[in-house]
C-alpha positions as CSV (number, residue, x, y, z in Angstrom):
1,X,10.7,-22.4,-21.2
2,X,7.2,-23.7,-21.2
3,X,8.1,-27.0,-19.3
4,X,10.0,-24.7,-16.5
5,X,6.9,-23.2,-15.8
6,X,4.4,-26.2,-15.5
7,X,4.6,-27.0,-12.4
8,X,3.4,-23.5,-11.6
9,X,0.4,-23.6,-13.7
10,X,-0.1,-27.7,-14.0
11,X,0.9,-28.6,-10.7
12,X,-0.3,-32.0,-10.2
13,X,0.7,-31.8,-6.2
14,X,1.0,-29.3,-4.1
15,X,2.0,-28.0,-0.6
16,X,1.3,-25.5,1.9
17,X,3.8,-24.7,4.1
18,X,2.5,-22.7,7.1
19,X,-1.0,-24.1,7.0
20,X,-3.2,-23.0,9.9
21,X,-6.4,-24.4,11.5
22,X,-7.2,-20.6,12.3
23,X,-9.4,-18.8,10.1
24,X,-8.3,-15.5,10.3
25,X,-4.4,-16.9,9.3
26,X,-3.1,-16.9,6.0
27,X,-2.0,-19.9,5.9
28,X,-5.6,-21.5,6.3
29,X,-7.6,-19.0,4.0
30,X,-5.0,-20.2,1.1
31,X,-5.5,-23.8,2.2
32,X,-9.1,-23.9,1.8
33,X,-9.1,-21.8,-1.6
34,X,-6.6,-25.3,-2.5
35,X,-9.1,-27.7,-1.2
36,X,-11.5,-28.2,-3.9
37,X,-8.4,-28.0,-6.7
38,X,-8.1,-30.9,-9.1
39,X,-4.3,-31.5,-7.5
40,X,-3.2,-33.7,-4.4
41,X,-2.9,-31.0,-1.4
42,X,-0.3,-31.5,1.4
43,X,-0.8,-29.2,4.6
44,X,2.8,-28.5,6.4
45,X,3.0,-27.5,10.4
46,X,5.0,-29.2,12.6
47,X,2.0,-28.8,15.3
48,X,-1.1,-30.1,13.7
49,X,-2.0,-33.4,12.6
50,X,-4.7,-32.6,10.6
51,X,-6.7,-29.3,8.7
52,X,-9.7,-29.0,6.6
53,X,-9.9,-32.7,7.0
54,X,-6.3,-33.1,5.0
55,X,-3.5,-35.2,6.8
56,X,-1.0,-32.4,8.0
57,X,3.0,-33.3,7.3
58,X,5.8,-31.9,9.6
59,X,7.5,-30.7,6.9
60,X,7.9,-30.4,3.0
61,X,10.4,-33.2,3.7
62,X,7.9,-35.6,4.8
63,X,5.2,-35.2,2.4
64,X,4.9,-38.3,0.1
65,X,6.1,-38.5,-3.5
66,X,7.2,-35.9,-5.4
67,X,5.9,-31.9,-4.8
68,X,5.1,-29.5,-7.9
69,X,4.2,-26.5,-6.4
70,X,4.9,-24.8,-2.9
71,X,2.6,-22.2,-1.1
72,X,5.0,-20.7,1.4
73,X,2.4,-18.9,4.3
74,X,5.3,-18.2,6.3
75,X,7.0,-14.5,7.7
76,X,9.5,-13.1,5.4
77,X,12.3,-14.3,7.9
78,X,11.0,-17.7,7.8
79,X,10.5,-17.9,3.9
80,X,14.5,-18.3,3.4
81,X,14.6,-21.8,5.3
82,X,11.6,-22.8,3.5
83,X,12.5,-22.5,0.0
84,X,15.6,-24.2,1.1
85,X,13.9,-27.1,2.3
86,X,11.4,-27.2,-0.8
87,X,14.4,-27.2,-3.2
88,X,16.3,-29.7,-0.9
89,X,12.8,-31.8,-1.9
90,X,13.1,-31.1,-5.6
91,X,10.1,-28.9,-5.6
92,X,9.9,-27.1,-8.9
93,X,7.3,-24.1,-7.9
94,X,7.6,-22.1,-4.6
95,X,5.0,-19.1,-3.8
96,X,6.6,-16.9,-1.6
97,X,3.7,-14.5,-0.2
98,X,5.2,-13.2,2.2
99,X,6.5,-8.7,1.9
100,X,9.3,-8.0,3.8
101,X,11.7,-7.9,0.9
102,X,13.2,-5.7,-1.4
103,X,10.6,-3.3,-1.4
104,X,11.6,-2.8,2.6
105,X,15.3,-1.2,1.8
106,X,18.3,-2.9,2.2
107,X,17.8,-6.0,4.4
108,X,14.8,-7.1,2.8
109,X,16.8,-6.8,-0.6
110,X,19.2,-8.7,1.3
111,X,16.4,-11.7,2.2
112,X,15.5,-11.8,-1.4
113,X,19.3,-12.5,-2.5
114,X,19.3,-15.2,-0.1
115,X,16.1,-16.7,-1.6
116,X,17.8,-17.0,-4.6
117,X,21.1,-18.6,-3.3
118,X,18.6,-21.0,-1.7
119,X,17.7,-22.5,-5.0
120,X,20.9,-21.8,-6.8
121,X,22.1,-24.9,-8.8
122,X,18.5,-26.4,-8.6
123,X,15.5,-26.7,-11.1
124,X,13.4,-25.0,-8.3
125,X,11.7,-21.6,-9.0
126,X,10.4,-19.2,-7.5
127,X,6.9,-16.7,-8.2
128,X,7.6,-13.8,-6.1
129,X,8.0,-12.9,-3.1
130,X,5.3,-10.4,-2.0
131,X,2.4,-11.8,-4.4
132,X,-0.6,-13.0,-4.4
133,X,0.7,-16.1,-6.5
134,X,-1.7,-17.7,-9.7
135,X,-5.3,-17.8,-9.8
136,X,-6.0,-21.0,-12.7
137,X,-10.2,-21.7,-12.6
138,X,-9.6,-24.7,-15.0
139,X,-8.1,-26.6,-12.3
140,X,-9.1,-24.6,-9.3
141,X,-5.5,-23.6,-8.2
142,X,-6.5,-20.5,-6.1
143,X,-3.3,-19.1,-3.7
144,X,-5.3,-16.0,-3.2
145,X,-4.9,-15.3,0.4
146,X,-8.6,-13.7,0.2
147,X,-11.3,-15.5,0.8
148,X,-14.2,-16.4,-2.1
149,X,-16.6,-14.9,-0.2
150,X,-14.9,-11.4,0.0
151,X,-14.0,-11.4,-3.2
152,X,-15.5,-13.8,-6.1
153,X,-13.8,-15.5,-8.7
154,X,-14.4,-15.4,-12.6
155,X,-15.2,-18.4,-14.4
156,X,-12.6,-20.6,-16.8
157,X,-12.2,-18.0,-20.1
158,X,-9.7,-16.5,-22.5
159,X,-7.9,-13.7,-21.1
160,X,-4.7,-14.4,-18.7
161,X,-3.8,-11.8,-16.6
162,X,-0.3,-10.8,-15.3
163,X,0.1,-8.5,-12.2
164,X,2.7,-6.4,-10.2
165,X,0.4,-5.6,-7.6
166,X,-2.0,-8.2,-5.8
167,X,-4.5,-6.0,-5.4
168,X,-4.7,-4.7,-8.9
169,X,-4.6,-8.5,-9.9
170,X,-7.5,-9.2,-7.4
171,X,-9.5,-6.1,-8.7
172,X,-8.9,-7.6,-12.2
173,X,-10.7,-10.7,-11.2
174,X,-13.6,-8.8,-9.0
175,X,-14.2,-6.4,-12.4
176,X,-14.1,-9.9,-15.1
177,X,-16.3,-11.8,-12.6
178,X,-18.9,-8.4,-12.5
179,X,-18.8,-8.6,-16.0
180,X,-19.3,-12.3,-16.7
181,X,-15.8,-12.5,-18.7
182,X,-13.5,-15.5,-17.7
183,X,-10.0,-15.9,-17.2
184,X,-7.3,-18.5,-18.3
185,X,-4.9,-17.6,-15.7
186,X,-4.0,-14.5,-13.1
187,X,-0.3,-14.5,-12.2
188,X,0.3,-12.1,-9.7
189,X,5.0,-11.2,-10.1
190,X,5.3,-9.9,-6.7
191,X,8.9,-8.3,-6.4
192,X,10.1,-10.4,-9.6
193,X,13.1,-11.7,-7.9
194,X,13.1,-15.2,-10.3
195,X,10.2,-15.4,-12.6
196,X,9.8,-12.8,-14.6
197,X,7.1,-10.8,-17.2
198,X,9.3,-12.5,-19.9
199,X,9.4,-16.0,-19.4
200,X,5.1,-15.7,-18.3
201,X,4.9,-14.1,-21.7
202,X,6.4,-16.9,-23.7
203,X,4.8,-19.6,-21.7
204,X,1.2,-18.2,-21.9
205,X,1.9,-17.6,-26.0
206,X,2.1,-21.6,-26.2
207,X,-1.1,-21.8,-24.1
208,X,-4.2,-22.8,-26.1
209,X,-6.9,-21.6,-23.3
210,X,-5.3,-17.6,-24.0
211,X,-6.4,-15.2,-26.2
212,X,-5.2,-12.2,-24.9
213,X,-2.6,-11.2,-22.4
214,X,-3.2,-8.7,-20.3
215,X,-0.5,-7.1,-18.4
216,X,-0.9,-4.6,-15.3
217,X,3.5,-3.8,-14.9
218,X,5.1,-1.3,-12.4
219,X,8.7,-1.9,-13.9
220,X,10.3,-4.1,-16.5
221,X,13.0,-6.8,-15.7
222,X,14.3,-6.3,-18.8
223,X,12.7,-3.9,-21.6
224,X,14.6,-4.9,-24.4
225,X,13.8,-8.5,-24.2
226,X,10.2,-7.6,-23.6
227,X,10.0,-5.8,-27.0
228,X,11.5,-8.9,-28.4
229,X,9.8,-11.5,-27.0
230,X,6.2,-9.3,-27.3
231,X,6.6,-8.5,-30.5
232,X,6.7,-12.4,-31.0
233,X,4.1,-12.7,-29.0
234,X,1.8,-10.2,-30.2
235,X,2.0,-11.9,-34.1
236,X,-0.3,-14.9,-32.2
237,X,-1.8,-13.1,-29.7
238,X,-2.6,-9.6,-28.6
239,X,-1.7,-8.4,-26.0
240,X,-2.6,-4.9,-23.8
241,X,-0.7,-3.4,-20.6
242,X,-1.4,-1.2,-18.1
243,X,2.1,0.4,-17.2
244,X,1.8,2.5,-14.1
245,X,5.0,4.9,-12.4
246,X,4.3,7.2,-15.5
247,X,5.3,10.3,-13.8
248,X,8.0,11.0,-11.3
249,X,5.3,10.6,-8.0
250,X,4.3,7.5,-9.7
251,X,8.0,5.8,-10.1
252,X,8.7,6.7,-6.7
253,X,5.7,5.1,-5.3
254,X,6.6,2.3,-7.5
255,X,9.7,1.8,-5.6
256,X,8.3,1.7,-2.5
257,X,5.5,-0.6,-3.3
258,X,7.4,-3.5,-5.2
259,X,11.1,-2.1,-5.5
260,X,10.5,-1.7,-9.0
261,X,12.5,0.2,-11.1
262,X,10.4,1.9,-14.0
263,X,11.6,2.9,-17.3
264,X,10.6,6.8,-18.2
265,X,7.2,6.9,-20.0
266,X,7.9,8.0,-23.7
267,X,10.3,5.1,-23.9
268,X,7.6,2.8,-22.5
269,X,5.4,4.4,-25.1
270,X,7.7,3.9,-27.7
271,X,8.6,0.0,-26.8
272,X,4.8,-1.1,-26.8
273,X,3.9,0.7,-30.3
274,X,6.9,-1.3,-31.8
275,X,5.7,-4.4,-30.3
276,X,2.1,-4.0,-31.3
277,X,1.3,-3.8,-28.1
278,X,-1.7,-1.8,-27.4
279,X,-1.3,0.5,-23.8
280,X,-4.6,1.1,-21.5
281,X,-4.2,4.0,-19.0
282,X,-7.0,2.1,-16.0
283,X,-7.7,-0.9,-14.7
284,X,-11.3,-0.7,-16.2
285,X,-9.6,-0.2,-19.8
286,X,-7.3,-3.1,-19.2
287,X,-10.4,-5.2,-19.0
288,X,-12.7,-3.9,-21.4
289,X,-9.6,-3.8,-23.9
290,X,-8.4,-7.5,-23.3
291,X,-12.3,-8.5,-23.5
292,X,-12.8,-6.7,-27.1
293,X,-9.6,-8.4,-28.1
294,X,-10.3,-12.0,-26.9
295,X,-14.0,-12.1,-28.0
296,X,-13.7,-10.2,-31.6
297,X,-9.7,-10.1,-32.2
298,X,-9.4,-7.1,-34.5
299,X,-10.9,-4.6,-37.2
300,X,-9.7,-4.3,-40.2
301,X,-9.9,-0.4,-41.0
302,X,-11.5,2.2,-39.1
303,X,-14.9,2.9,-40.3
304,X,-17.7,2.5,-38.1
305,X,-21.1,2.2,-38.1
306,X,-23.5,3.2,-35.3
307,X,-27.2,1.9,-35.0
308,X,-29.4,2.4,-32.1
309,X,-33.2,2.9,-31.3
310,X,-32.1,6.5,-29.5
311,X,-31.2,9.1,-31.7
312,X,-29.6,10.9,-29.0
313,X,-26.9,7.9,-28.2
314,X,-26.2,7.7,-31.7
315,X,-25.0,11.3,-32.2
316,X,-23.0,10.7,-29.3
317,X,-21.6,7.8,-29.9
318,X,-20.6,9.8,-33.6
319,X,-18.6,12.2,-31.4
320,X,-16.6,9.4,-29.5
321,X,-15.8,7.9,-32.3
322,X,-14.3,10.9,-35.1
323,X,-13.2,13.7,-32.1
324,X,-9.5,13.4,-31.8
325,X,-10.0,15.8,-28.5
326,X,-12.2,14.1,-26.8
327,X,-12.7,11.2,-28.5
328,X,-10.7,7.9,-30.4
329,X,-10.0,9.7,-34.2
330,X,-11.4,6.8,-36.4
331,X,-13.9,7.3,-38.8
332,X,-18.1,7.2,-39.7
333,X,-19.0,4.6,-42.2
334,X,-20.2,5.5,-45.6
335,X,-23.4,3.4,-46.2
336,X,-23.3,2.2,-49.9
337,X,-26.6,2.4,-51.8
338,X,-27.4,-1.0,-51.8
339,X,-27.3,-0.5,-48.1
340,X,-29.4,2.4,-48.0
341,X,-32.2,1.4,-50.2
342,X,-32.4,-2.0,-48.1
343,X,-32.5,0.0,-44.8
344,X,-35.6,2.3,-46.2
345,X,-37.1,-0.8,-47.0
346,X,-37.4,-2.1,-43.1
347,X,-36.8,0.8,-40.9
348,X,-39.9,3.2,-40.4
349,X,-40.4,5.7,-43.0
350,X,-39.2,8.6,-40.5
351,X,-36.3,6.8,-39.7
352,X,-32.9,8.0,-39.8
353,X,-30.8,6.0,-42.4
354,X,-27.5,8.0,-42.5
355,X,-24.7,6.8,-40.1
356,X,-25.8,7.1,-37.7
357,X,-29.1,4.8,-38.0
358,X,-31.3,5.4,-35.7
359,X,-34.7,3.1,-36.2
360,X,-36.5,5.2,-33.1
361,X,-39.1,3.9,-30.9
362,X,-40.9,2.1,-33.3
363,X,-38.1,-0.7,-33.5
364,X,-38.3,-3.7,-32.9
365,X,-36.6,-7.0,-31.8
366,X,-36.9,-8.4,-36.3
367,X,-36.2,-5.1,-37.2
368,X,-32.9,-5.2,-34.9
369,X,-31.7,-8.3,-36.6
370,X,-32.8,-7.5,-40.6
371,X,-31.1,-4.2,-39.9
372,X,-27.7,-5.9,-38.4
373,X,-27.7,-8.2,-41.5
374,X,-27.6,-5.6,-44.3
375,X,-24.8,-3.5,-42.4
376,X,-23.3,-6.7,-42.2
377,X,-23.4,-7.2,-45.8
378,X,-21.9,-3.7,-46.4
379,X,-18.1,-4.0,-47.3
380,X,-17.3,-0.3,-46.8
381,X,-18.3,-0.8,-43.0
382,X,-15.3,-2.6,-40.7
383,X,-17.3,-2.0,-37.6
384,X,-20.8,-2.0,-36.2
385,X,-21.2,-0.7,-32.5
386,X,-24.9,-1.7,-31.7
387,X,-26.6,1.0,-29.0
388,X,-28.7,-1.9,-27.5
389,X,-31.8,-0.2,-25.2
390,X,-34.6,-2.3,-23.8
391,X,-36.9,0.4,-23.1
392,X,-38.5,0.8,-26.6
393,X,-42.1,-0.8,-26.3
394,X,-41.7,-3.3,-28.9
395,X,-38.3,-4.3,-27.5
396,X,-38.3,-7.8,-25.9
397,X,-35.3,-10.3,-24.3
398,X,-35.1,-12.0,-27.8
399,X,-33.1,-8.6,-28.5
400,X,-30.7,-10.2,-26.6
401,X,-30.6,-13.4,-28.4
402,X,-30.4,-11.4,-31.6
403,X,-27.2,-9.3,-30.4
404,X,-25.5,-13.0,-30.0
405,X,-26.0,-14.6,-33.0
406,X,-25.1,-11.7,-34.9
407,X,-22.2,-11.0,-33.0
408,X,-21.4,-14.4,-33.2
409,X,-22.1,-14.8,-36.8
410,X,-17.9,-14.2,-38.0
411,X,-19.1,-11.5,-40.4
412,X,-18.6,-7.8,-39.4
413,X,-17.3,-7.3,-36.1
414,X,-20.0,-6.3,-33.6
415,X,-19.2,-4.1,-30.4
416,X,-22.4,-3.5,-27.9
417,X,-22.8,-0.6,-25.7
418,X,-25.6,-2.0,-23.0
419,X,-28.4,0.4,-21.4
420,X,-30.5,-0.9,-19.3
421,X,-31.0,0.3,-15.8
422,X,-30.9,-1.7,-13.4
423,X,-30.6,-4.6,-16.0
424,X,-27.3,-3.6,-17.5
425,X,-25.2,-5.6,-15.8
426,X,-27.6,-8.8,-16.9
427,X,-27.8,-8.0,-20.0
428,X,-23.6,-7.9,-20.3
429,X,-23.3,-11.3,-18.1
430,X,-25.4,-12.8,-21.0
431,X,-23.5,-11.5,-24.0
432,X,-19.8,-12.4,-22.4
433,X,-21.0,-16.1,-22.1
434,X,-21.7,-16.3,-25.7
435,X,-18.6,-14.2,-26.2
436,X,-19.8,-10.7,-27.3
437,X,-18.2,-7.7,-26.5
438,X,-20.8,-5.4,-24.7
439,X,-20.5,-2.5,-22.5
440,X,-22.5,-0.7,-19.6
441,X,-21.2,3.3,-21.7
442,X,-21.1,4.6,-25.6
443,X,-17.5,5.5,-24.6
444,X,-16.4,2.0,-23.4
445,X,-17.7,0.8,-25.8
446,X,-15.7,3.2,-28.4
447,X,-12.6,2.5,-26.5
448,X,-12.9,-1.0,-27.2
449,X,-13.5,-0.7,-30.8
450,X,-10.5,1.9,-31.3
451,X,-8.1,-0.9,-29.7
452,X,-9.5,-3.3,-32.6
453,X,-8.7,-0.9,-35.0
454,X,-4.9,0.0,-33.6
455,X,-4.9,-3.7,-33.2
456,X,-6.0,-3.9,-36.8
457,X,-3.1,-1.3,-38.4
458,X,-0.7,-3.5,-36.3
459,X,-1.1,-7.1,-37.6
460,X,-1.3,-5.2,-41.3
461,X,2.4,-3.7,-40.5
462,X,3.4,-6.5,-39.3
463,X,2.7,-8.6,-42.6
């Protein structure tokens, strides 16, 4: 199904039909979001000659050569005639933005029929309607109907993101650009009325630029061929969802927001485990779940190590990580003697050396990174999460650069939890660029490395 789908995500041309010389209007925010794509970009109104500097066409009809992808800016009532006249062209993509639809009641799920019979018997598809469409960075495809400005972009990265909801896909893209993590693609499904969660799935599995797949699903269009196809999937790739309508508020609201239809939540628990699929319950632990998975990929056990320079973090972070209450249920590291005896050797002498290690005040930036290296060395630890302050007085940036390399380094799997101040956020823009997993909180941090480990237990199963 890959070549169905690359028009949407490769489009070499592409239209927008209801563009508009009025900044306020949709149909000229998603034009100038197109204008700087690596594509050929063909404005459509009958009343305008020209926008943004782009010769404007009458209609689809008229635009020169073949058409890949089609932005429909147009009111639900007009959307029908428009995806008629792009398949009429042989357009293989159509957007449809517009809401209005089956979320509405029963003559907007009669609109969306008619969508479909407008491309019946044609290799035209369509991505929605009621989305925000596909966010690509690589080639600067933005159909965001958002301006930049309002709401920044992420750079070109690993995870791909698919959405139900526009504004959870934009908030998605607002939290990885915060964070400095990048994204391959964002799809956003809309009211799922041709392309689906399935066929997204299979094509971003053949997609070199994806790590991870992160999914944010109000309803499934099919949950038995989900669990078949992820399950697939998931043997390449992992891949994490946020599935909201989990009570009975929730699947009504569903309803109303994209006509979905959700499945009840123990069998939605029950479908991911068997598809390895691991489940994050907020939009913050979709992210910081699909970053620990595209940057480290997986744990192989559960026994982790904590260092820091605070003692204090360190018995906290102890909690997080062996509390089943209030807390992820894996395990503390047993440090071998080899291990020991090489820590006593570099740490101060009133140094903590048990697991937790905490190397106090006194540490410093060499200290750091001798420290990492002989954990690293230690084959009864599967996991180091690194406590990373730069308030200790011997502490410089260079801390920094030592977190990298040894995260980096394709030994033990490093996970960072960041504090900082005001510097925080720096500090975890730096470390997603050279693709470390670092975190502004012990407990995101502990969340993260608890997905590695289920992650882990999976891809062991599954062999």
């Amino acid at each position: 199904m890959k070549n169905d789908l690359d028009a949407l995500f490769k489009p070499k041309s592409v239209a927008v039909l209801g563009a508009s010389k009025h900044p306020e209007k949709i149909g000229h925010i998603v034009l100038k979001n197109l204008s700087k794509g690596k594509f050929t970009l063909y404005p459509v109104n009958p009343k305008e000659k020209e926008i943004l500097g782009l010769r404007c066409y009458p209609s689809i009809s008229d635009a020169p050569g073949h058409v890949d992808l089609a932005i429909l800016a147009l009111p639900a009532p007009a959307s029908e005639a428009g995806v008629r006249e792009c398949a009429q062209k042989g357009v293989r993509a159509v957007i449809v933005i517009a809401s209005g639809f089956r979320e509405t009641g029963p003559e907007g799920s009669a609109l969306e029929s008619r969508l479909l019979e407008a491309i019946e018997g044609t290799r035209t598809r369509i991505l929605g309607p009621n989305t925000m469409g596909l966010f690509v960075p690589s080639i600067g495809l933005d159909t965001l109907m958002i301006r930049s400005e309002r709401s920044r972009r992420p750079r070109k990265g690993d995870i791909a993101m698919i959405s139900q909801s526009g504004a959870v896909m934009v908030a998605f893209l607002e939290k990885a650009e915060a964070a400095g993590v990048g994204v391959s693609a964002c799809v956003g499904l809309g009211n799922k009325c041709d392309i689906k969660e399935n066929e997204v799935l299979d094509y971003l599995c053949d997609d070199g630029h994806t790590k991870c797949i992160a999914f944010y699903l109000e309803s499934f269009s099919d949950g038995r061929v989900f669990l078949d196809r992820a399950r697939t999937v998931a043997e390449k790739k992992p891949i994490v969802v946020l599935k909201s309508g989990r009570t009975g508020m929730g699947e009504k609201a569903a309803k109303s927001h994209t006509g979905a239809l959700s499945s009840s939540d123990p069998v939605v628990d029950g479908v991911l485990r068997q598809a390895g699929i691991v489940r994050a319950y907020d939009e913050e632990e979709l992210l910081d779940v699909a970053k620990a998975m595209a940057f480290v990929g997986h744990i192989q056990g559960n026994r982790i190590c904590v260092v820091a320079s605070a003692g204090g973090f360190g018995v906290i972070a102890t909690d997080y990580i062996e509390s089943r209450d209030h807390g992820v249920g894996l395990s503390m590291a047993r440090l071998s003697k080899k291990t020991v005896d090489e820590l006593r050797s570099i740490a101060p002498g009133f140094s903590s050396i048990r697991n937790p290690v905490d190397l106090t005040s006194r540490v410093t930036d060499e200290m750091y990174d001798s420290v990492l290296g002989v954990l690293m060395d230690d084959p009864g630890i599967d996991c180091i999460m690194m406590s990373l302050e730069m308030q200790a007085p011997h502490i410089t940036r260079k801390l920094i650069e030592v977190a990298e390399a040894r995260g980096g380094s394709g030994k033990t799997p490093l996970v960072i939890s960041a504090f900082a101040g005001m510097r925080t956020g720096a500090i975890i823009n730096d470390l997603a660029r050279h693709g470390v997993a670092a975190y502004p909180s012990i407990w995101r941090a502990v969340r993260a490395i608890s997905a590695l480990s289920e992650r882990g237990r999976y891809l062991d199963r599954s062999k």
